[in-house]
C-alpha positions in Angstrom: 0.0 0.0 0.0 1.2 3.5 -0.6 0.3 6.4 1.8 0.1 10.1 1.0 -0.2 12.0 4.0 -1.6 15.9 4.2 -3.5 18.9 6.1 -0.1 20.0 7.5 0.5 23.9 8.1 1.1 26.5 10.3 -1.5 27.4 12.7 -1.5 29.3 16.3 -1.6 27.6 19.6 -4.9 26.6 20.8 -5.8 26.0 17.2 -7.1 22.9 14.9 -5.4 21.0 11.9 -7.2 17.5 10.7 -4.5 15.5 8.7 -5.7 12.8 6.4 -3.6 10.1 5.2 -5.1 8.6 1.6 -3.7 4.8 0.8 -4.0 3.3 -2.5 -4.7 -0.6 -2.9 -7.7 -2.5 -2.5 -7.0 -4.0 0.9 -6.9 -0.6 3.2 -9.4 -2.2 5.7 -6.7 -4.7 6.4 -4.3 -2.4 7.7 -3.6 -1.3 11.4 -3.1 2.4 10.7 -1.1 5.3 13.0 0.3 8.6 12.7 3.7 9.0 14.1 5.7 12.8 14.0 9.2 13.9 13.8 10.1 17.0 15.6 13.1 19.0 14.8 16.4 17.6 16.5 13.8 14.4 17.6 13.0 11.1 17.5 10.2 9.5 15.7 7.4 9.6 18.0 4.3 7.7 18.3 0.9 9.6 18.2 -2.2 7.5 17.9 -2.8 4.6 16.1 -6.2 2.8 15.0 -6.7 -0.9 14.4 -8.3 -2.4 10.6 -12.0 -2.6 11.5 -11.6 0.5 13.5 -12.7 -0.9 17.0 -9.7 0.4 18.7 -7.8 3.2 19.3 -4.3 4.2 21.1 -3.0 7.5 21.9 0.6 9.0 23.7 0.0 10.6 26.6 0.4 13.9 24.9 -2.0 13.2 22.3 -4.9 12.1 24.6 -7.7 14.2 25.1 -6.9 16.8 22.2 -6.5 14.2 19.4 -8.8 12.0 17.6 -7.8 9.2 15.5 -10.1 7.5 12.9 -10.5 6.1 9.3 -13.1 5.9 6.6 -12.6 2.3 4.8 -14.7 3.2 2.3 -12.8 5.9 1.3 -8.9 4.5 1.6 -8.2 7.4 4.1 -7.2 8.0 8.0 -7.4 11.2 9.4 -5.8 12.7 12.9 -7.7 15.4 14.1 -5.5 18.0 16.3 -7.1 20.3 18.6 -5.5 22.5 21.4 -2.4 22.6 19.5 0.6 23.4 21.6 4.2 24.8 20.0 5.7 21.1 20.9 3.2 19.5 18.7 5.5 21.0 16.0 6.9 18.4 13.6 6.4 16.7 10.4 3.6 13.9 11.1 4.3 10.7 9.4 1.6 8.0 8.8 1.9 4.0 8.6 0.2 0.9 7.9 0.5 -2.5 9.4 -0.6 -5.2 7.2 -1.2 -7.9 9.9 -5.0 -7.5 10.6 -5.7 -9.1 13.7 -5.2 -7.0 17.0 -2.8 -7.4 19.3 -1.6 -5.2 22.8 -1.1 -1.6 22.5 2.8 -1.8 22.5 2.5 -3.7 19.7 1.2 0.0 17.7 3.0 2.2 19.6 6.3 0.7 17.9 7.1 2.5 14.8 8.6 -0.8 13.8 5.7 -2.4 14.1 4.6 -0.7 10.4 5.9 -1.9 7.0 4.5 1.3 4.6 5.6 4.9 5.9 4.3 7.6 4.1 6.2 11.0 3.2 5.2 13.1 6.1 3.2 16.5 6.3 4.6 19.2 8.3 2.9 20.9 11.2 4.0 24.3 12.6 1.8 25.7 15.7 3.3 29.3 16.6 3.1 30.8 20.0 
């Protein structure tokens, strides 16, 4: 599968971005799909990820509470929907897919090595 992430861009704190990720392929409701992001000078860090039917979610502790993680099967696409954005949320947001579709523990999403497709990344910017 190939992912194309976007809905990056600069917005002030305390503002909203929804990124969508669009995968190509036939088979997007077998995938376990999550959003990971890159600040600058940082290592890749997992945000939320959602398993291939959708019934379950997991968020960092950073992103709970002001982010929302979902997908549309019908439609090939993920989205992350930011609010409250804080300057730290700064950083390019990467999006994956795990092609094993059963469900396992929630280390098992929160491990960017866990995913075998990586999109290119959309760039957020939230200005204090």
């Amino acid at each position: 599968v190939q992912l194309q992430a976007s809905g990056g861009g600069l917005v002030q704190a305390g503002g909203s971005l929804r990124l969508s990720c669009a995968a190509s392929g036939r088979t997007f409701s077998r995938y376990n799909m999550g959003w990971f992001r890159q600040g600058p000078e940082k290592e890749r860090d997992f945000v939320a990820a959602i398993t291939y039917s959708g019934g379950s979610t997991f968020y960092a502790e950073s992103a709970k509470g002001r982010f929302s993680i979902s997908r549309d099967n019908a439609k090939n696409t993920m989205y992350l929907q930011m609010n409250s954005l804080k300057p730290e949320d700064t950083a390019v947001y990467y999006c994956a897919a795990d092609p094993n579709a059963y469900v396992r523990g929630r280390s098992y999403y929160t491990d960017a090595t866990s995913y075998a497709n990586w999109g290119q990344g959309t760039l957020v910017t939230v200005s204090s």
